[in-house]
N, C-alpha and C positions, 0 to 999 in steps of 0.2 A: 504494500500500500504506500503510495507517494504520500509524502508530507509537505503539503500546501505553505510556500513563506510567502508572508503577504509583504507586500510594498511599503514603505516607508508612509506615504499620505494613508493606507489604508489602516493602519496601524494608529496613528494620531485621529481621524475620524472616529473610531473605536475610542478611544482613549474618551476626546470630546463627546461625546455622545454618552458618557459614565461620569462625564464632570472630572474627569482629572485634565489639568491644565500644566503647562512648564511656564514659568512667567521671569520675564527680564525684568532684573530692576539694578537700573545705576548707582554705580559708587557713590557719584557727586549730583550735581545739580546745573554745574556750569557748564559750558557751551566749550566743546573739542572738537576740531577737526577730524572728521573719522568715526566720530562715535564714544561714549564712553565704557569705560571699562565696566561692565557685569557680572552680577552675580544673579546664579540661579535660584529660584524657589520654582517645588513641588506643590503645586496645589490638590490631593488626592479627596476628591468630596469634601472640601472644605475643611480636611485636615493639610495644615503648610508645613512646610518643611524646606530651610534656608541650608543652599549650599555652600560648602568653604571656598571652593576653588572659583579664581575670576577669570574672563574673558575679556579676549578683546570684541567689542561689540560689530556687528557683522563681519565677523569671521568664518574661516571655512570650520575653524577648530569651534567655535560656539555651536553653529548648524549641526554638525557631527556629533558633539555631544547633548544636543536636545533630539535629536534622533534617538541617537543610545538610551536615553531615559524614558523616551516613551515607548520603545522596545521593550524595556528592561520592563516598567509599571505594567505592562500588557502580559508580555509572558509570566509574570511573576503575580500579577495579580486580577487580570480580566478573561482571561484564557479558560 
C-alpha cells in the first residue's frame, strides 16, 4: 500500500482548518531594510507557544522552517 505525502499548502490548509496557526512576530518595532528579524509563535487552538530561535524575516530559512512546523503539528498531532 503507497503512502500518500501530501504537499506542503495541503498540509497548512489542514492545519488552518483545526485553528492551528505559525505566527511572525518582530523583534523590534522600527523600520529595517529587508524586514525584521523574527521570532516564531505556535498558535495550536488557542494554546501559544513562543519560539527561541530568530529569523531573518523573508527568508528562505524562515519559509522552511514554518513549513517544518506545520508538518511536524500535522503529523504529530492532526493525523
Amino acid at each position: 500500500m503507497a503512502t500518500q505525502v501530501l504537499e506542503d499548502w495541503e498540509v497548512k490548509k489542514i492545519c488552518w482548518e483545526n485553528d492551528v496557526y505559525v505566527i511572525q512576530k518582530p523583534i523590534s518595532s522600527s523600520w529595517k531594510k529587508g524586514g525584521q528579524p523574527v521570532r516564531l509563535i505556535i498558535d495550536f487552538q488557542k494554546t501559544y507557544s513562543k519560539g527561541k530561535e530568530i529569523f531573518e524575516q523573508n527568508s528562505k530559512e524562515l519559509e522552511d522552517k514554518i513549513d517544518e512546523i506545520y508538518r511536524y503539528v500535522y503529523e504529530n498531532n492532526l493525523k
